[in-house]
N, CA, C, O and CB atoms as a CASP TS submission, in Angstrom:
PFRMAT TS
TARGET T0000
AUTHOR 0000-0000-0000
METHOD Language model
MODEL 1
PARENT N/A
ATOM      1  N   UNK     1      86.924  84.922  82.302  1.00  0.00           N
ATOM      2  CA  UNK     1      85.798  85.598  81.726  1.00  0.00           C
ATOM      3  C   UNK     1      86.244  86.999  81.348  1.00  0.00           C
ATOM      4  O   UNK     1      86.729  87.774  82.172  1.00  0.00           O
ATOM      5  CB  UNK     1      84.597  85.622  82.698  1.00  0.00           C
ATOM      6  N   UNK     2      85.985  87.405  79.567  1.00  0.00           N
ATOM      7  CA  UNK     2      86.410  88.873  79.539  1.00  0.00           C
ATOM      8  C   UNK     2      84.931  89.054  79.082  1.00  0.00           C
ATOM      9  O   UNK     2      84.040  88.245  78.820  1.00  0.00           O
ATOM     10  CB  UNK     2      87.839  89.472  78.461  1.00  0.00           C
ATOM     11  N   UNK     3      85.025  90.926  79.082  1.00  0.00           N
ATOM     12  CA  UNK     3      84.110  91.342  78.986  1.00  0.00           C
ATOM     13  C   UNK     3      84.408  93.187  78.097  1.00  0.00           C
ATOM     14  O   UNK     3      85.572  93.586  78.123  1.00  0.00           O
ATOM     15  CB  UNK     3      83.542  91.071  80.467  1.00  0.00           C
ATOM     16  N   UNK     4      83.645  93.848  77.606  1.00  0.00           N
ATOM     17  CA  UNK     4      83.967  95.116  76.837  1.00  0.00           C
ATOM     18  C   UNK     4      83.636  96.035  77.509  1.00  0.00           C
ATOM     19  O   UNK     4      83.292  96.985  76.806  1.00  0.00           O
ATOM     20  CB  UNK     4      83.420  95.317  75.619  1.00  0.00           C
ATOM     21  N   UNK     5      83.548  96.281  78.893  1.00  0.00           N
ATOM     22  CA  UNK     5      82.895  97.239  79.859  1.00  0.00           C
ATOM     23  C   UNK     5      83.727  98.312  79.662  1.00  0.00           C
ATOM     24  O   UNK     5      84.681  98.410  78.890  1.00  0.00           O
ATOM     25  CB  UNK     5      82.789  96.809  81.388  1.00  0.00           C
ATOM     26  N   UNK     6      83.110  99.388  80.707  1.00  0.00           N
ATOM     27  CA  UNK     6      84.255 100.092  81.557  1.00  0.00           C
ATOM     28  C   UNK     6      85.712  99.491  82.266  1.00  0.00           C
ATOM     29  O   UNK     6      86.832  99.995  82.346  1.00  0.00           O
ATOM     30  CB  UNK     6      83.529 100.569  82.654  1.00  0.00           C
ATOM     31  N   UNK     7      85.480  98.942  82.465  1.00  0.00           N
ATOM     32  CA  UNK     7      86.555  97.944  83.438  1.00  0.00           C
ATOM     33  C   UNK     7      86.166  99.013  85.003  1.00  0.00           C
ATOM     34  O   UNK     7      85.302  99.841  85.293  1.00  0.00           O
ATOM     35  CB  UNK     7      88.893  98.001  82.701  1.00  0.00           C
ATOM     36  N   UNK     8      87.350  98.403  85.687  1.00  0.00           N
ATOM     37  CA  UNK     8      86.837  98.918  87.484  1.00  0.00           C
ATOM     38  C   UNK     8      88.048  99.658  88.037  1.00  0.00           C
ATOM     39  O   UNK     8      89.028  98.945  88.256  1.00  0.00           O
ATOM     40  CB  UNK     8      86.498  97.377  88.790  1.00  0.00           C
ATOM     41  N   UNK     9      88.144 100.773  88.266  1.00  0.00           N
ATOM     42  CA  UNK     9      88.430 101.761  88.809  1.00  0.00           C
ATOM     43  C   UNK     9      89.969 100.917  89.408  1.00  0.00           C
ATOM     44  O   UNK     9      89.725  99.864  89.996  1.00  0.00           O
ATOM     45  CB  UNK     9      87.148 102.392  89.820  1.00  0.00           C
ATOM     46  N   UNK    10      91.001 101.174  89.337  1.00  0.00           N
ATOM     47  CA  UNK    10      92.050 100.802  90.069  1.00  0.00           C
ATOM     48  C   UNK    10      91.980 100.883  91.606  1.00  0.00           C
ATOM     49  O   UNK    10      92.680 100.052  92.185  1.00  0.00           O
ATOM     50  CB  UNK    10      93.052 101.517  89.620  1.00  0.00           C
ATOM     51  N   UNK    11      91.036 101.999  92.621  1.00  0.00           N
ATOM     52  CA  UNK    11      91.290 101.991  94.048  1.00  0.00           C
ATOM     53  C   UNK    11      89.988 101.076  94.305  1.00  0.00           C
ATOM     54  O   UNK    11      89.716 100.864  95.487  1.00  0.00           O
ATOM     55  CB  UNK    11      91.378 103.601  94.862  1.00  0.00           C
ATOM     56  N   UNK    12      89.052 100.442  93.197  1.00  0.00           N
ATOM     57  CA  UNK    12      88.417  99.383  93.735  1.00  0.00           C
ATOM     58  C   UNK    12      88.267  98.161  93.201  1.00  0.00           C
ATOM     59  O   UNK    12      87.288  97.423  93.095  1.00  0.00           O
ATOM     60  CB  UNK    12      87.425  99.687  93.970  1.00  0.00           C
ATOM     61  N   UNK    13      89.410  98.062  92.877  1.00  0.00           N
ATOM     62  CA  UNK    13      89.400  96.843  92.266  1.00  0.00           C
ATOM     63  C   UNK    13      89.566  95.290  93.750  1.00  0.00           C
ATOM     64  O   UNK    13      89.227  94.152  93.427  1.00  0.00           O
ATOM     65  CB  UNK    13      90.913  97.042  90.989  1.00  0.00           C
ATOM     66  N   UNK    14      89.879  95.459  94.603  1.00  0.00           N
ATOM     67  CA  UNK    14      89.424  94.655  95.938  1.00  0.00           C
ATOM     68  C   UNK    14      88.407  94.947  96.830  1.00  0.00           C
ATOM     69  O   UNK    14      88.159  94.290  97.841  1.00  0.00           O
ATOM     70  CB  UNK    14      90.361  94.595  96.768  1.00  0.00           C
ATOM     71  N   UNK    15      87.668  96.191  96.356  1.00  0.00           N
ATOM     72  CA  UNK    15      86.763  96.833  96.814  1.00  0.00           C
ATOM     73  C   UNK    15      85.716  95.627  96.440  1.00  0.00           C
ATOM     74  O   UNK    15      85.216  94.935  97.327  1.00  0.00           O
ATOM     75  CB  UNK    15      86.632  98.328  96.249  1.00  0.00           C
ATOM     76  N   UNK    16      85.492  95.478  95.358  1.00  0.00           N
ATOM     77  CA  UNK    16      84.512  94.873  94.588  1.00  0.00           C
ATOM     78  C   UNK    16      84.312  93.322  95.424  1.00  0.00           C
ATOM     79  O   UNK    16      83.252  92.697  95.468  1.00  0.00           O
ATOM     80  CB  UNK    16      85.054  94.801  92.885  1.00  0.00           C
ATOM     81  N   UNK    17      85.027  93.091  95.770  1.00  0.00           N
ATOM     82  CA  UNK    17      84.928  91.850  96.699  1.00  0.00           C
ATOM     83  C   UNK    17      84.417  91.565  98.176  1.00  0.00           C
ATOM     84  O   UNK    17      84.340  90.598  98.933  1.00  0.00           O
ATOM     85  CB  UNK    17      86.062  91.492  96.782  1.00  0.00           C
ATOM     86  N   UNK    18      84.029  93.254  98.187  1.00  0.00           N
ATOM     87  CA  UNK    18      83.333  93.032  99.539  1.00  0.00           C
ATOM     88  C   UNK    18      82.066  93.080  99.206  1.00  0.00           C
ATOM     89  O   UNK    18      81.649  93.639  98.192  1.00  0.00           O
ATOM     90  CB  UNK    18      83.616  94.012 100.670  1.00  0.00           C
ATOM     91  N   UNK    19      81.075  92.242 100.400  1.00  0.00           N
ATOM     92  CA  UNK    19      79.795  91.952 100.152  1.00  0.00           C
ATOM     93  C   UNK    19      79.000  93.028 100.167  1.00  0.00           C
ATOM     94  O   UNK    19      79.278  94.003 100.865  1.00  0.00           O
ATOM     95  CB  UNK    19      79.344  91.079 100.940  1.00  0.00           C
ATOM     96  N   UNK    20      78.248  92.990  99.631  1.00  0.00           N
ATOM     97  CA  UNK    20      77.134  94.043  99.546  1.00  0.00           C
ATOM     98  C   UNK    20      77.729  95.813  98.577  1.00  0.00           C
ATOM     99  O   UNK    20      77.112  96.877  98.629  1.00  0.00           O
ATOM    100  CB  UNK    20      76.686  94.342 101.537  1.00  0.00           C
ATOM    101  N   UNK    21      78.988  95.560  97.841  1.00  0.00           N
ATOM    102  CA  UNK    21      79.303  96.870  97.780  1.00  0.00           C
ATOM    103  C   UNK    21      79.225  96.709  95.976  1.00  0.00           C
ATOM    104  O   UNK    21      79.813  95.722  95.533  1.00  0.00           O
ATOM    105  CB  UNK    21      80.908  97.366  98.690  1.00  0.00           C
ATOM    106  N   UNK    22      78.847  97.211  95.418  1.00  0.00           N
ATOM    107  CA  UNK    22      78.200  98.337  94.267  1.00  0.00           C
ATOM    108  C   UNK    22      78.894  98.660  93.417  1.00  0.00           C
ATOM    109  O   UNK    22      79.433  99.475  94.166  1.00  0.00           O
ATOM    110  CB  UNK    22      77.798  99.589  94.650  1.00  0.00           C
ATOM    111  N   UNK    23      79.600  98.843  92.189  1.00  0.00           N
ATOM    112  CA  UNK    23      80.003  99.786  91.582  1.00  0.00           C
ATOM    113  C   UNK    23      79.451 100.888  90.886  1.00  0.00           C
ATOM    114  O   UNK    23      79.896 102.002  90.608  1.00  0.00           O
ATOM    115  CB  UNK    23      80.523  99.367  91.052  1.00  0.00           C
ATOM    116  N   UNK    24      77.745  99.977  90.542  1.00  0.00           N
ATOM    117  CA  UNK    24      77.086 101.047  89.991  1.00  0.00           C
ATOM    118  C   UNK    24      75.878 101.583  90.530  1.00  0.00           C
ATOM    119  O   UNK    24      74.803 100.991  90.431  1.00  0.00           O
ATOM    120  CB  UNK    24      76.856 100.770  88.840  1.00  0.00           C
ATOM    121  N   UNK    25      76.044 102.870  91.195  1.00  0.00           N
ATOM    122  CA  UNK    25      75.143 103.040  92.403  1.00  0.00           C
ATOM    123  C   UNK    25      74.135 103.328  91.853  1.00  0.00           C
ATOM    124  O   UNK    25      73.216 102.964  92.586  1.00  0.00           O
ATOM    125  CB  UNK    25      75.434 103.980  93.439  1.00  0.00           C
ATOM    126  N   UNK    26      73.613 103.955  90.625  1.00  0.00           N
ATOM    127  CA  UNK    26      72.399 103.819  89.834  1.00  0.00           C
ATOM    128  C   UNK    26      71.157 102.703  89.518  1.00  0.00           C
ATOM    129  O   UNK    26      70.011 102.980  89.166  1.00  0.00           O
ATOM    130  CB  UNK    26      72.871 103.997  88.865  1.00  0.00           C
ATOM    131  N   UNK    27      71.586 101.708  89.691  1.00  0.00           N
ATOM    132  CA  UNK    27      71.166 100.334  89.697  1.00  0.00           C
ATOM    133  C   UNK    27      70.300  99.918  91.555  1.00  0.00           C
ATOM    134  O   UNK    27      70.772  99.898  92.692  1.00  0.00           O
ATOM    135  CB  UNK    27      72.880  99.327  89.288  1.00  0.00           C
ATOM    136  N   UNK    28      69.347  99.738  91.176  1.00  0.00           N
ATOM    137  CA  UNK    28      68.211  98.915  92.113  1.00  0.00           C
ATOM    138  C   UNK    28      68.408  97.551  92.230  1.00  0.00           C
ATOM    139  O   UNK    28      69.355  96.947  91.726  1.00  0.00           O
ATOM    140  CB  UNK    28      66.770  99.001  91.586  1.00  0.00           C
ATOM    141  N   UNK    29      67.249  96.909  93.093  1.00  0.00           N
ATOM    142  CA  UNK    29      67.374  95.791  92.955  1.00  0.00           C
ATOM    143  C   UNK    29      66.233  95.111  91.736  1.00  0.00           C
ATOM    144  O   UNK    29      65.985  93.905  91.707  1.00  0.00           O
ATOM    145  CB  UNK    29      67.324  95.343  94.329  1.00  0.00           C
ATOM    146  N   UNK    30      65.766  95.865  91.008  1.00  0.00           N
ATOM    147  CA  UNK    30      64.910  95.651  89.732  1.00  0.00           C
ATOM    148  C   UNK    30      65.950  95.542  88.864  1.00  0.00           C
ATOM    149  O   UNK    30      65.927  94.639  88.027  1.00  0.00           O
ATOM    150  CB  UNK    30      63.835  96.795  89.292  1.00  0.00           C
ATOM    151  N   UNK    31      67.030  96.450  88.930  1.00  0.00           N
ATOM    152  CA  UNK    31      67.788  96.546  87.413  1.00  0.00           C
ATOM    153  C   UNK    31      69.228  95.590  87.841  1.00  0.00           C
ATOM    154  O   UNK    31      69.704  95.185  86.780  1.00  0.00           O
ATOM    155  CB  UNK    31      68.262  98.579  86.822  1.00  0.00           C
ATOM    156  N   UNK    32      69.938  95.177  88.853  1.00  0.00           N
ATOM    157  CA  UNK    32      71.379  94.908  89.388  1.00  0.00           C
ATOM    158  C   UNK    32      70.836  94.218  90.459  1.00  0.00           C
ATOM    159  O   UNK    32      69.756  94.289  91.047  1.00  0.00           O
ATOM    160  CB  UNK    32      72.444  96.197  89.777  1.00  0.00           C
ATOM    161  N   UNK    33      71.967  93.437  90.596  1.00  0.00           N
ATOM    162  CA  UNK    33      72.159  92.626  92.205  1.00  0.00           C
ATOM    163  C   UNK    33      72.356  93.237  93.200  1.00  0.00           C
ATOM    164  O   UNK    33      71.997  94.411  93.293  1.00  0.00           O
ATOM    165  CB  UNK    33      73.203  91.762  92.418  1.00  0.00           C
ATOM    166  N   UNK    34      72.882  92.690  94.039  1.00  0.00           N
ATOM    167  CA  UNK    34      72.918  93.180  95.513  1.00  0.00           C
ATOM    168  C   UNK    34      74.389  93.319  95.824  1.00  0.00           C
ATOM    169  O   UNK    34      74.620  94.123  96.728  1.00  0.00           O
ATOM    170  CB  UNK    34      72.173  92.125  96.600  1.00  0.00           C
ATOM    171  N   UNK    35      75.226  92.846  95.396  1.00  0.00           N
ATOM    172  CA  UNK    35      76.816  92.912  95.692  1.00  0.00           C
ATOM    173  C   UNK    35      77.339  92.081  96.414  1.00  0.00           C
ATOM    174  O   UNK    35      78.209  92.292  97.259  1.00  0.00           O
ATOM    175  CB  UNK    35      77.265  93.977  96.260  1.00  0.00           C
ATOM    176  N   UNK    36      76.581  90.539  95.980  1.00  0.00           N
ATOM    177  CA  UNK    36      77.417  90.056  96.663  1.00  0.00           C
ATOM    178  C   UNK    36      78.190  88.267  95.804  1.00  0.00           C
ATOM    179  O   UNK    36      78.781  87.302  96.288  1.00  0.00           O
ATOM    180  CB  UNK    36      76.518  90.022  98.169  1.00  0.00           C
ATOM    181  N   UNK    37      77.734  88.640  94.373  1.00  0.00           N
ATOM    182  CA  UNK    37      78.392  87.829  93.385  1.00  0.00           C
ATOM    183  C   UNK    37      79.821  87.567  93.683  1.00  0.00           C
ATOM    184  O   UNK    37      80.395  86.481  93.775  1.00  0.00           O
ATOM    185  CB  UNK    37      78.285  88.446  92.087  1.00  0.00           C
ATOM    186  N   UNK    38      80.322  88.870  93.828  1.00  0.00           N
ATOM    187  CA  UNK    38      82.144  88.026  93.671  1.00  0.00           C
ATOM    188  C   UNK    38      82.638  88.308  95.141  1.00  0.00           C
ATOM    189  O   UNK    38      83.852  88.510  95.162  1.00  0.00           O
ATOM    190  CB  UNK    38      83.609  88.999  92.244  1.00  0.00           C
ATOM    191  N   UNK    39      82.147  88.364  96.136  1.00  0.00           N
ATOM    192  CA  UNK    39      82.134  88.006  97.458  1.00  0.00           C
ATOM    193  C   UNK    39      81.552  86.569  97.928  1.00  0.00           C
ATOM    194  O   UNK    39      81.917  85.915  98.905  1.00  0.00           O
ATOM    195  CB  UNK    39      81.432  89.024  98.064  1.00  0.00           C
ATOM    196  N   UNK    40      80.596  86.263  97.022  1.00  0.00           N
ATOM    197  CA  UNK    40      80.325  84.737  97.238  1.00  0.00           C
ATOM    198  C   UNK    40      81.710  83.953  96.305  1.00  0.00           C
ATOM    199  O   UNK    40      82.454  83.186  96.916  1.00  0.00           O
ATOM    200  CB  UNK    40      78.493  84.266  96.510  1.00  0.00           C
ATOM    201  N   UNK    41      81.896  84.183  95.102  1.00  0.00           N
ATOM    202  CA  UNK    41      82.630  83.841  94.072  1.00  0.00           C
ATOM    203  C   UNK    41      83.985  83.882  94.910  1.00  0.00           C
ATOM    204  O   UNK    41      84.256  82.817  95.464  1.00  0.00           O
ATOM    205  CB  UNK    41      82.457  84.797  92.747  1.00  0.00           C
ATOM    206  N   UNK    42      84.627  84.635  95.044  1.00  0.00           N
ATOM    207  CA  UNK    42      86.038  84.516  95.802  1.00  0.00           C
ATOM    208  C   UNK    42      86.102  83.618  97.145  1.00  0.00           C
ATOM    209  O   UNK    42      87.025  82.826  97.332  1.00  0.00           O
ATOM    210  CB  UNK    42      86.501  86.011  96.239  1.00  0.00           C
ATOM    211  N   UNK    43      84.967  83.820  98.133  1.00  0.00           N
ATOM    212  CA  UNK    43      84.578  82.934  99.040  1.00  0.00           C
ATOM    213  C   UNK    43      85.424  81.319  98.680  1.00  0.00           C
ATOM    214  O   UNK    43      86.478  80.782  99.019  1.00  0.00           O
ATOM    215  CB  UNK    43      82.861  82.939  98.948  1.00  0.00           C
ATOM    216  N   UNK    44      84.412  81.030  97.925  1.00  0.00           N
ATOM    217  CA  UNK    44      84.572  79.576  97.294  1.00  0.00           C
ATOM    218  C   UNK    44      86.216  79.260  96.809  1.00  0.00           C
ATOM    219  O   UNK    44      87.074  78.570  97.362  1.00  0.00           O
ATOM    220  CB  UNK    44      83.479  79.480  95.835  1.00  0.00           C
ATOM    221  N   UNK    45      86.268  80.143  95.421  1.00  0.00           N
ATOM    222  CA  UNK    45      87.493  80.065  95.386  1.00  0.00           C
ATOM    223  C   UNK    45      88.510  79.762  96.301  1.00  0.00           C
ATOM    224  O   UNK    45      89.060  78.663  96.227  1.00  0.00           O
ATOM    225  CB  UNK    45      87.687  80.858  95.040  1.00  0.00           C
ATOM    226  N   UNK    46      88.919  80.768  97.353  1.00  0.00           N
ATOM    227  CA  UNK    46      89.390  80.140  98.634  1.00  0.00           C
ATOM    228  C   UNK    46      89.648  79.756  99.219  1.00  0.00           C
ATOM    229  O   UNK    46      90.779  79.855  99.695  1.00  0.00           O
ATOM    230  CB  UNK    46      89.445  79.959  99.057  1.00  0.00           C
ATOM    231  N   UNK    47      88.617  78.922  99.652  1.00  0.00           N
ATOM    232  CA  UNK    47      87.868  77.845 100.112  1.00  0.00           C
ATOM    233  C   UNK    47      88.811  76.740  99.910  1.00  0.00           C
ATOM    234  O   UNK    47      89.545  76.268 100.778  1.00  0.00           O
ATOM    235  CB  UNK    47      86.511  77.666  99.410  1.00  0.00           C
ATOM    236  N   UNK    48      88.692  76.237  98.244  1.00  0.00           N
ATOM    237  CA  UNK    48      89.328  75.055  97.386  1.00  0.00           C
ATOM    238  C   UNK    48      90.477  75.532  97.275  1.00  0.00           C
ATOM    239  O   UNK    48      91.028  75.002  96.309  1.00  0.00           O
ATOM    240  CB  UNK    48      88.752  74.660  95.990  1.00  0.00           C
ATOM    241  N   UNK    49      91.519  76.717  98.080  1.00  0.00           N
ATOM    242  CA  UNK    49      92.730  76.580  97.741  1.00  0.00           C
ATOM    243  C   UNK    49      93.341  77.716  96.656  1.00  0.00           C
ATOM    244  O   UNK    49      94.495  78.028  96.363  1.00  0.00           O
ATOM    245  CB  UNK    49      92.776  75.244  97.284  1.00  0.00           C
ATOM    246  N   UNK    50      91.830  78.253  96.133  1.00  0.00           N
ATOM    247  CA  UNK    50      92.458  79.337  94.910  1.00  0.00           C
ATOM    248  C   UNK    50      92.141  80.661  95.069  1.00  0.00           C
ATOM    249  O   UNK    50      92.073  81.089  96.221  1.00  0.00           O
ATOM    250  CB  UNK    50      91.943  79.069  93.446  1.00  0.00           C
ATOM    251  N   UNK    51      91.874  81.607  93.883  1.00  0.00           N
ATOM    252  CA  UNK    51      91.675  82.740  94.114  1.00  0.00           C
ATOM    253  C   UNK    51      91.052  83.335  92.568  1.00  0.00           C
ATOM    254  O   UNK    51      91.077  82.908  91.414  1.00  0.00           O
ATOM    255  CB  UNK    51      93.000  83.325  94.739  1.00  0.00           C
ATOM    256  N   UNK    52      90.574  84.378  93.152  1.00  0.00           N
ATOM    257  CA  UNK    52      89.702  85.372  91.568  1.00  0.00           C
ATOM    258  C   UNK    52      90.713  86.393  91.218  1.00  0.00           C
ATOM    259  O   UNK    52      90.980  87.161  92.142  1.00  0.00           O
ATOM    260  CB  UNK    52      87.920  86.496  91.962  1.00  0.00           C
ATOM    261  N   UNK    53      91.273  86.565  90.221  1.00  0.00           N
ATOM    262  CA  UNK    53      92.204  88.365  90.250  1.00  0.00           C
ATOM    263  C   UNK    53      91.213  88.390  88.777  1.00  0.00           C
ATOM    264  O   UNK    53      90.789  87.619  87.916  1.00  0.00           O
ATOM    265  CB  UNK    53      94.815  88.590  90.011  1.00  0.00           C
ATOM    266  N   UNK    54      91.180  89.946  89.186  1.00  0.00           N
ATOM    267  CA  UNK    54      90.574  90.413  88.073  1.00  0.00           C
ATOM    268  C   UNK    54      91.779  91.662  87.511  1.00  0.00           C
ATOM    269  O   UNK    54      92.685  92.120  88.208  1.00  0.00           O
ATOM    270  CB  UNK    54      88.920  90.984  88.513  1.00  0.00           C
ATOM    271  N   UNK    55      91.435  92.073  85.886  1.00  0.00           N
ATOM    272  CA  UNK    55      92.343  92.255  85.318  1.00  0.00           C
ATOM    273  C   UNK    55      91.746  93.165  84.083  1.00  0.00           C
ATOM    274  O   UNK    55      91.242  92.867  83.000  1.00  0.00           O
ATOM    275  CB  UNK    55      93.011  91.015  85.118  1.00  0.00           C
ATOM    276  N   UNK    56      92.058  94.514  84.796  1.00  0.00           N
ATOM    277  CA  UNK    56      91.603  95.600  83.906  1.00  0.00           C
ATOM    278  C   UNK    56      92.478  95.584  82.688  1.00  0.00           C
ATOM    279  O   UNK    56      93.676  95.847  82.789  1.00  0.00           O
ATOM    280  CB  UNK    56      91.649  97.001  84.608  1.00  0.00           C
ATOM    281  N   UNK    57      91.756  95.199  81.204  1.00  0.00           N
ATOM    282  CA  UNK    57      91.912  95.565  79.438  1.00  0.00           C
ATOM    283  C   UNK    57      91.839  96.922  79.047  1.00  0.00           C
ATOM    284  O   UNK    57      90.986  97.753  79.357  1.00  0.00           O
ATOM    285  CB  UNK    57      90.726  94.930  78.508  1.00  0.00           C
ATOM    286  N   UNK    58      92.986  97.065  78.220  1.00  0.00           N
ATOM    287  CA  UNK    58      92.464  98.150  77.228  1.00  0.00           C
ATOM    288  C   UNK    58      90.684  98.545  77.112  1.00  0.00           C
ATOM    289  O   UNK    58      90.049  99.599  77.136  1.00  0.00           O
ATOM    290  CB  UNK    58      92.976  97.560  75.720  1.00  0.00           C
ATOM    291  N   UNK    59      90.291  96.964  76.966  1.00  0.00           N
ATOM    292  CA  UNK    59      88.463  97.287  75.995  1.00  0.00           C
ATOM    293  C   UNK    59      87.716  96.603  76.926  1.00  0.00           C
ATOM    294  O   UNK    59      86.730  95.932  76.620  1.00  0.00           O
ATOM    295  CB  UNK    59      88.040  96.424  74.070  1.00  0.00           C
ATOM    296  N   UNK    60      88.335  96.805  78.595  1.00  0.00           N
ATOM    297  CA  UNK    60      87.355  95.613  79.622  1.00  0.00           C
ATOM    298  C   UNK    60      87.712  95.344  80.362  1.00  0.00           C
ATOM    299  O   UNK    60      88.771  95.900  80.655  1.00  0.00           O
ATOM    300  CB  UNK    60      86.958  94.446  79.404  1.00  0.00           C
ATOM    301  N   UNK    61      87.064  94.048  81.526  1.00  0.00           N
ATOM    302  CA  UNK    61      87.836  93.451  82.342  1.00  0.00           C
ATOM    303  C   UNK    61      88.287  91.958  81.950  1.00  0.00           C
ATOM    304  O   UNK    61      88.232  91.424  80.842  1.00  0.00           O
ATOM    305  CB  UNK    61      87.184  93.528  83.533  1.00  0.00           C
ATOM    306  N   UNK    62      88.563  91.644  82.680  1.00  0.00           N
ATOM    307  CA  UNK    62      89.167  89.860  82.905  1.00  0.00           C
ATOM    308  C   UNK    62      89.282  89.195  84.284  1.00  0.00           C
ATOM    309  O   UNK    62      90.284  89.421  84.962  1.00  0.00           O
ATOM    310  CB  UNK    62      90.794  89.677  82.401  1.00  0.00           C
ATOM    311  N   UNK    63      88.416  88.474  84.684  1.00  0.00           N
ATOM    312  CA  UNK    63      88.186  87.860  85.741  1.00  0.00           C
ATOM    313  C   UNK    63      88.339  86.326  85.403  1.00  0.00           C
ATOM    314  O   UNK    63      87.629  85.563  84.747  1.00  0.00           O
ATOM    315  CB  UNK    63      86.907  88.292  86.263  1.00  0.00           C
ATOM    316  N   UNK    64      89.639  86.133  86.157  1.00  0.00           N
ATOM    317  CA  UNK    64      90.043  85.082  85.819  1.00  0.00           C
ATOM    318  C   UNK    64      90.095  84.078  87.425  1.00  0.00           C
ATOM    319  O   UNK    64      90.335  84.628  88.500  1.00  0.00           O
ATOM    320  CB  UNK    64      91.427  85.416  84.964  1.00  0.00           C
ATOM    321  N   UNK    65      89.886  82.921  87.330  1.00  0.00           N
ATOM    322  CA  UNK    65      89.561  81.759  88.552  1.00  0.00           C
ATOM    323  C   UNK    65      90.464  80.851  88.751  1.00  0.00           C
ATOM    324  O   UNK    65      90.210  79.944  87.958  1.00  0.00           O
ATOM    325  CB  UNK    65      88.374  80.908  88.355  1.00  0.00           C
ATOM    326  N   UNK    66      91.475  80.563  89.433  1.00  0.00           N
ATOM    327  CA  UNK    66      92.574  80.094  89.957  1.00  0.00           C
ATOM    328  C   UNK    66      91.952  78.861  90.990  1.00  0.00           C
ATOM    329  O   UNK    66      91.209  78.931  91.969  1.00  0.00           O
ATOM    330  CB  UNK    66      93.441  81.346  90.656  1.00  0.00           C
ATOM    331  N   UNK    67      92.566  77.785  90.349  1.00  0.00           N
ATOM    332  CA  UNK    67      92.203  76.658  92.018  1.00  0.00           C
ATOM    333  C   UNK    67      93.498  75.692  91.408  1.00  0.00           C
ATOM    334  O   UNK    67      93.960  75.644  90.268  1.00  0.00           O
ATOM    335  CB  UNK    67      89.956  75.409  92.242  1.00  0.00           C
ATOM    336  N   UNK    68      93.909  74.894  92.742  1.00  0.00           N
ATOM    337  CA  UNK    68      94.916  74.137  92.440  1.00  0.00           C
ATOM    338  C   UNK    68      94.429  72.774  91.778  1.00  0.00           C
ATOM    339  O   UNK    68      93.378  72.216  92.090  1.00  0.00           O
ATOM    340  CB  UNK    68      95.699  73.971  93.640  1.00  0.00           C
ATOM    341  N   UNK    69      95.337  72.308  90.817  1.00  0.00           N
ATOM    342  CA  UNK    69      95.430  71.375  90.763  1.00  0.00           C
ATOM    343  C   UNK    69      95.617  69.996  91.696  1.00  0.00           C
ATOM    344  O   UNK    69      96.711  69.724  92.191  1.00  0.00           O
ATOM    345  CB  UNK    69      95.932  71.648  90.201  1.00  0.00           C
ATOM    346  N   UNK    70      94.512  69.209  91.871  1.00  0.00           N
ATOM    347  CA  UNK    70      94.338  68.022  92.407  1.00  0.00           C
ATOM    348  C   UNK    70      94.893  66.742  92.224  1.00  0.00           C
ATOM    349  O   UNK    70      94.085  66.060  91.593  1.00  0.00           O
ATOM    350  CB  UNK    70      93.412  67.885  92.297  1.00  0.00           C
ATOM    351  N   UNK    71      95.916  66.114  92.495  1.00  0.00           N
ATOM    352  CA  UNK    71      96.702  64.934  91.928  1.00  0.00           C
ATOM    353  C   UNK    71      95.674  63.771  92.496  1.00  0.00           C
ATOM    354  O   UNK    71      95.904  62.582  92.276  1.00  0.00           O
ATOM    355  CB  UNK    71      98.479  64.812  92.538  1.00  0.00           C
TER
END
């Protein structure tokens, strides 16, 4: 998944994977989630063997989803 954001700060870029934590502290729970999308998301990943790396762009991020192949 890419996207045209900001992208995420290099000292939190594993930050972001902990539950409940924020990047954009401006945001409520009217306007943003709660922080715990890619803490559930990596969870899983995991789980099945794989993993999430995300991947700051020039014009964004890239969150890309890794699981093994199943013979």
């Amino acid at each position: 998944v890419e996207d045209s954001g900001p992208g995420i700060p290099p000292g939190d870029m594993e930050q972001v994977f902990a539950p409940f934590f924020r990047l954009e502290q401006s945001r409520n729970r009217e306007t943003g989630g709660v922080g715990l999308g890619l803490s559930i998301a990596r969870a899983i990943a995991r789980h099945h063997g794989g993993d999430i790396v995300l991947e700051n762009r020039s014009n964004g991020l890239r969150a890309v989803i890794r699981l093994p192949l199943i013979d």
